[in-house]
C-alpha positions in Angstrom: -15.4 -5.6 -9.6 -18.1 -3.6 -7.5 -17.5 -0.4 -6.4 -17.9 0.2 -2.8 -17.9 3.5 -1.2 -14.6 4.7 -0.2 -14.8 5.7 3.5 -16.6 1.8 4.1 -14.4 0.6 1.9 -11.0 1.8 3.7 -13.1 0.9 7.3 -13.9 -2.3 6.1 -10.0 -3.2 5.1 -9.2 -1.1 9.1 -11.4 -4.0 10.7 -10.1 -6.9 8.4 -6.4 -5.8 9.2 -7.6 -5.6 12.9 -7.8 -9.3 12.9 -4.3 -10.0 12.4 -2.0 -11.5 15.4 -0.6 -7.9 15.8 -3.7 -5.4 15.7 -4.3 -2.6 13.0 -6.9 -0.8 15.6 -8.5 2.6 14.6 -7.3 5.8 16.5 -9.1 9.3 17.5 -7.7 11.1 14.6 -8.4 8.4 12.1 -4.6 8.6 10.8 -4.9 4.7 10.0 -7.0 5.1 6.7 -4.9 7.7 5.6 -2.4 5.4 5.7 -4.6 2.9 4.1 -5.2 5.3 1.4 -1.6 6.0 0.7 -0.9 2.1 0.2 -4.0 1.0 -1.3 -5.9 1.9 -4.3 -9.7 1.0 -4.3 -9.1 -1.9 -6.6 -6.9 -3.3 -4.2 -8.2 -2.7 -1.1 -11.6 -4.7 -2.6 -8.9 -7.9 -3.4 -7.1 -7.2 0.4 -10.7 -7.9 1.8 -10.7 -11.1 0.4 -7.3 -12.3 1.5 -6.6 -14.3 4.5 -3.8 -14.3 7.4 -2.9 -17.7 6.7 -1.1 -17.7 3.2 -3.4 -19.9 0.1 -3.2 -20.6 -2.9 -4.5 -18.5 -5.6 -7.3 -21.1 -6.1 -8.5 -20.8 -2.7 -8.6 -16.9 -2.8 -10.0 -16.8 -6.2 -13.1 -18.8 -5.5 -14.6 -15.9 -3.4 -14.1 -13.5 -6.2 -16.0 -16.0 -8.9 -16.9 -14.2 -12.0 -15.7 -10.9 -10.7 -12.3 -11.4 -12.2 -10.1 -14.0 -13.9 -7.7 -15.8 -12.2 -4.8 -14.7 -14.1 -5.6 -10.9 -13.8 -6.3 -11.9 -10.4 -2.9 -13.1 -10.1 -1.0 -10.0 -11.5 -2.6 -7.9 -9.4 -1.8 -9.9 -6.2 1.5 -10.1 -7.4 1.5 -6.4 -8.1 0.5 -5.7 -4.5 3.2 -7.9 -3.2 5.7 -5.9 -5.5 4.4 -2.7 -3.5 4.7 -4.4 -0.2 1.5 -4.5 0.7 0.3 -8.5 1.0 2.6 -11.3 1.5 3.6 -13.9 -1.4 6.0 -16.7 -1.4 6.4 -20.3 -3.1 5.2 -23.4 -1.5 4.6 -26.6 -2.8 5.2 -25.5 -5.9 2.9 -22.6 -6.0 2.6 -18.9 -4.7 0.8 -18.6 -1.8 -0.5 -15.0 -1.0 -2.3 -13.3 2.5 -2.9 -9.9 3.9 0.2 -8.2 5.7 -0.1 -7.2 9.0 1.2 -3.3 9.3 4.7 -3.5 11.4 6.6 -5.8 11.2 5.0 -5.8 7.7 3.9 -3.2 5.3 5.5 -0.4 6.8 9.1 -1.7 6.0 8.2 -2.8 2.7 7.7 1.0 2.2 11.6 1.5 1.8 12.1 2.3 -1.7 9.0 4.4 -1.3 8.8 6.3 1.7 8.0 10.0 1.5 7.9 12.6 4.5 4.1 12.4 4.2 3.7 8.6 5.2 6.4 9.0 7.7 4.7 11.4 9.5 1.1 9.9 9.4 3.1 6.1 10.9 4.5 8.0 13.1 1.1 9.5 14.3 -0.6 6.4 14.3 2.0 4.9 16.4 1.2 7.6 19.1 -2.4 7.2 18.6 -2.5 3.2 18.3 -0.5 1.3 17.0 2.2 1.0 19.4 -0.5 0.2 22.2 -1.3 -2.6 20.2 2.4 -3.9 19.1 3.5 -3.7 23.0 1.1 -6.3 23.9 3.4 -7.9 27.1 2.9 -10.8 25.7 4.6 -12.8 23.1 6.5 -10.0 20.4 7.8 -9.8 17.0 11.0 -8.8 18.1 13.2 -10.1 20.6 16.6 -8.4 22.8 20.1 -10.4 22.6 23.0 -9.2 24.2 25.2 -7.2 21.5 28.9 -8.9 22.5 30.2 -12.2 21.9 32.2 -11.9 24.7 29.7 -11.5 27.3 27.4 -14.5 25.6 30.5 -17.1 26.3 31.4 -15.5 29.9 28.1 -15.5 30.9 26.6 -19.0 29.4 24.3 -17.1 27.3 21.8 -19.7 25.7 22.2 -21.0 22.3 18.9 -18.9 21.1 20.4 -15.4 22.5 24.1 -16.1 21.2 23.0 -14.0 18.0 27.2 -14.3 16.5 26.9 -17.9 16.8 23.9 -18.0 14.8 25.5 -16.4 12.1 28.2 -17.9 12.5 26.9 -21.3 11.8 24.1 -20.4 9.2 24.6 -21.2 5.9 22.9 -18.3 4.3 22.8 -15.8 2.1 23.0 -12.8 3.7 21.7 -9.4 2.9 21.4 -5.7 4.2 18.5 -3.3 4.0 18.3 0.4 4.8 17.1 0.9 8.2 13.7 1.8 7.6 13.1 4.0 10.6 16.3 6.1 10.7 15.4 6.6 6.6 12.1 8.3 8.0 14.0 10.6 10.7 16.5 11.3 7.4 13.4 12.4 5.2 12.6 14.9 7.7 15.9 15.7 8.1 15.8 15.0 11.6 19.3 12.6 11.2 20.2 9.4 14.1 22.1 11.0 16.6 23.2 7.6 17.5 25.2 6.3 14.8 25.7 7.1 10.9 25.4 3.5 9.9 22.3 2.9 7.8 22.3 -0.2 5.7 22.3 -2.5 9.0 19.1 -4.0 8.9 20.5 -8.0 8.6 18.6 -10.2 6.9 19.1 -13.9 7.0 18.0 -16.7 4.2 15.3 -16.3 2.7 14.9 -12.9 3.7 17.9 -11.7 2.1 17.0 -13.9 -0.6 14.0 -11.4 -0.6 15.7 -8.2 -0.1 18.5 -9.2 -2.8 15.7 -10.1 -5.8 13.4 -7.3 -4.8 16.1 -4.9 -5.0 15.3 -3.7 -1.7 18.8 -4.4 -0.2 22.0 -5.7 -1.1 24.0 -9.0 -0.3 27.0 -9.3 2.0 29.6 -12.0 3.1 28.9 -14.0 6.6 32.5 -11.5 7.4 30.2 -8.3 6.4 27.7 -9.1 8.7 30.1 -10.1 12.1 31.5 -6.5 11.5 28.4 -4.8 11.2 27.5 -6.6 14.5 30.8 -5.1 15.8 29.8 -1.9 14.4 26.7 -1.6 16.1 28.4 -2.5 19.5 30.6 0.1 18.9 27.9 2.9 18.2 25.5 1.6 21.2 22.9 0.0 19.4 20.5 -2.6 20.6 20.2 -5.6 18.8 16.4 -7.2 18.2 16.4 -10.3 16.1 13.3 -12.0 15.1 11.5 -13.4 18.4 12.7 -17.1 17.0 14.9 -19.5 17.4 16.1 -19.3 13.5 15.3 -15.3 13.1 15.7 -14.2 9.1 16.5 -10.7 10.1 18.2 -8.7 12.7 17.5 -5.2 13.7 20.5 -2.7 14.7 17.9 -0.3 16.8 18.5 3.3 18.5 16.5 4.7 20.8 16.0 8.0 18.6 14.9 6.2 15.8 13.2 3.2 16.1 9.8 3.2 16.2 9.8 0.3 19.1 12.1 1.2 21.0 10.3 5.1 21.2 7.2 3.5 21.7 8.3 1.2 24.7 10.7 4.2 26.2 7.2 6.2 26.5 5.5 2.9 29.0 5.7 3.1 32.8 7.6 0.0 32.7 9.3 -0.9 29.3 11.0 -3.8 30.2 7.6 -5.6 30.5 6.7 -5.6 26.9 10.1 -6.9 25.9 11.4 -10.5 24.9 14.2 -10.7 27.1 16.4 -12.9 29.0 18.7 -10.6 30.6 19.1 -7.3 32.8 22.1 -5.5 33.7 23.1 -5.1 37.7 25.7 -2.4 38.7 28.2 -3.5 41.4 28.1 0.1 43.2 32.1 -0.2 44.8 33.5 -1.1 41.9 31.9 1.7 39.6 34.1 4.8 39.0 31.4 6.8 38.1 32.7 7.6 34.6 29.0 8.0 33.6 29.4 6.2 30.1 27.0 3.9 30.7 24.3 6.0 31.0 25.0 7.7 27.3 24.7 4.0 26.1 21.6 2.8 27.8 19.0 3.4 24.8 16.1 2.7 27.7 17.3 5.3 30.3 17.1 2.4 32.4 20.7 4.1 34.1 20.9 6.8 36.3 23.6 7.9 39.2 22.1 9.8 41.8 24.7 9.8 44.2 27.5 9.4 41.7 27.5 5.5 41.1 25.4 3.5 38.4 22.4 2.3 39.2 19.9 0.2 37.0 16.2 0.6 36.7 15.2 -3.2 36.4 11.4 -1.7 35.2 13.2 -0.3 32.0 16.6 -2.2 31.2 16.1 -4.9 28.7 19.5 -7.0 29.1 21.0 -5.6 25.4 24.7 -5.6 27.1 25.5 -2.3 25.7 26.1 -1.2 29.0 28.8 -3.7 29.9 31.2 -3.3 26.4 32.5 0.0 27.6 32.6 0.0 31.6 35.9 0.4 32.2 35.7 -1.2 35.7 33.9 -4.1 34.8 30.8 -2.5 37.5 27.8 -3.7 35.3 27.2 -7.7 34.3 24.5 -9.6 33.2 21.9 -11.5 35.6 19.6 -14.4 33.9 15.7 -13.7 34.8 14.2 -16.2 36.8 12.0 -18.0 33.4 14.1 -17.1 30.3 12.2 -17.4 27.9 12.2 -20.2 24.8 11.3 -18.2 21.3 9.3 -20.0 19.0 10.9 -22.9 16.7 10.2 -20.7 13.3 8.1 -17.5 11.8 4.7 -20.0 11.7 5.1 -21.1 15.3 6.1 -17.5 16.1 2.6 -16.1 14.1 0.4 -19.5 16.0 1.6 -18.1 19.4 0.4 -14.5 18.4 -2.4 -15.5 17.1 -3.2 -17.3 20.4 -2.1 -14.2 22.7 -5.1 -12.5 21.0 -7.7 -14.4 20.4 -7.1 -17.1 23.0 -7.4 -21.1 22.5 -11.2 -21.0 21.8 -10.4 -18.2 19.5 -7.6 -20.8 17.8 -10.4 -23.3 17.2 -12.5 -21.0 15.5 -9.9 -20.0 13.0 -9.0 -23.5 12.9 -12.7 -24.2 11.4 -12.6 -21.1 9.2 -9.8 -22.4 7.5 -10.9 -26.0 7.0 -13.9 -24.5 5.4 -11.6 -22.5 3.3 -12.8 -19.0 4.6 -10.4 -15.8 5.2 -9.3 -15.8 8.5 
């Protein structure tokens, strides 16, 4: 394959990235190709340029090599790069099916059997910089917020999409557990969760812990296993973000130390505007007896008592429920916002929308055509 020269080659794979339904966009210090860098040699970042966001068959992506490679060294090396977590593949109809990865919720978590102190820092950098301008869009997300407790989702007619126990409940599997990615980093520069000492409580669902059981990224677990770790993370006041759909293959157990979106968001004017929630917390001021736990479990800082009773921020509080598990007084409940919101039917639907939150319906059209034509998108 031609060489091209470094710096235009890394840009080049920067801009293609950019075009994904969750941006890659460059920042000031130009952390993001040192990122790229790390995750891509030359070689592949040349066969990441030819990749497209909509998964094809190796056919369709070798035709723009033509004589540059053969299809079957084509195909390790694709393979290869899935191996390292850095494009997508996965069989359908029969055949694998490969496209570029966007960064989060994407390459970065693939890193978890090779994360090192030095990536850590430069994602974290970039996420200051950029990237978590570009993953809080306010529009349609990745990730969504259920309330933690089955309790509260049957006393308050929580709807079938947020009851996230009953989803389990009723799924026939597998199930797996990863390593939480993010408090992994803040463990590699020894900076541990203060929240909780859990760490293998990223849930995966299906095919995804189909994924993470085969990859030997993670490890599997009874339907039981995963209710308690649910239970866990209720007890040690963590939010719970399942995939924004309505049949998520993974759930997040987040803390607001750790997790890169929930830091991110915390850092916004208004946090609660860049979440997919259905829910916010009220405080009934007479009955609260001002025991303060509340506060210590609100990962937002949406709760504050300035004149000795609870009172919630509406601009930051993102209806997770921890709040309400532990009030002694029953003070704090859930209120419904005025349009909950539907998540989308499946991961495709879910990646449509996004795609149409960025590029907008004429935008859709024209990577409609693109594809017909069988061009990258």
């Amino acid at each position: 394959m031609p060489a091209i020269a470094p710096e235009t080659l890394y840009r080049r794979l920067q801009q293609h990235l950019d075009r994904m339904p969750v941006a890659f966009p460059p920042a000031p210090s130009g952390v993001e190709i040192r990122i790229l860098k790390r995750l891509f040699t030359p070689e592949e970042a040349e066969i990441a340029l030819e990749l497209s966001a909509i998964p094809e068959p190796l056919a369709t992506v070798h035709r723009r090599f033509g004589s540059r490679i053969p299809p079957e060294e084509l195909r390790r090396k694709l393979e290869h790069m899935a191996d390292k977590g850095i494009v997508l593949s996965f069989p359908a109809a029969g055949e694998m099916r490969f496209a570029k990865l966007i960064f989060a919720v994407g390459m970065y978590e693939r890193q978890l059997k090779t994360l090192t102190p030095e990536f850590e820092r430069d994602s974290r950098q970039y996420s200051d910089e950029a990237f978590g301008r570009a993953f809080h869009t306010g529009k349609t997300t990745q990730l969504r917020i259920v309330p933690v407790n089955k309790q509260i989702a049957a006393e308050r007619s929580v709807t079938t999409y947020d009851r996230i126990r009953d989803y389990i409940e009723a799924s026939p599997g597998p199930f797996g557990v990863l390593r939480c990615i993010c408090r992994h980093g803040h463990d590699l520069l020894d900076e541990p969760c203060s929240q909780t000492k859990l760490r293998d409580n990223c849930l995966m669902i299906g095919p995804a812990a189909r994924w993470a059981v085969e990859s030997g990224t993670g490890q599997e677990v009874t339907r039981e296993q995963m209710l308690d770790l649910l239970d866990q993370a209720d007890r040690d006041g963590l939010v719970l973000q399942p995939e924004n759909t309505k049949a998520p293959m993974f759930v997040c157990c987040c803390c607001g130390c750790c997790c890169g979106v929930l830091h991110s968001a915390k850092r916004l004017p208004q946090p609660a505007d860049f979440f997919s929630s259905n829910f916010y917390a009220v405080a009934d001021a007479e009955a609260c007896e001002s025991c303060g736990v509340c506060e210590t479990r609100c990962q937002m800082e949406a709760i504050a008592s300035p004149e000795g009773k609870a009172v919630v921020d509406r601009s930051r509080c993102i209806g997770c429920a921890l709040c309400l598990t532990t009030c002694p007084s029953g003070a704090l409940r859930l209120q419904s916002v005025d349009h909950p919101k539907e998540p989308p039917d499946d991961i495709k639907a879910l990646y449509l929308k996004l795609f149409e939150d960025r590029f907008g319906r004429w935008g859709m059209a024209k990577l409609g055509a693109r594809k017909l034509l069988g061009m990258k998108i």
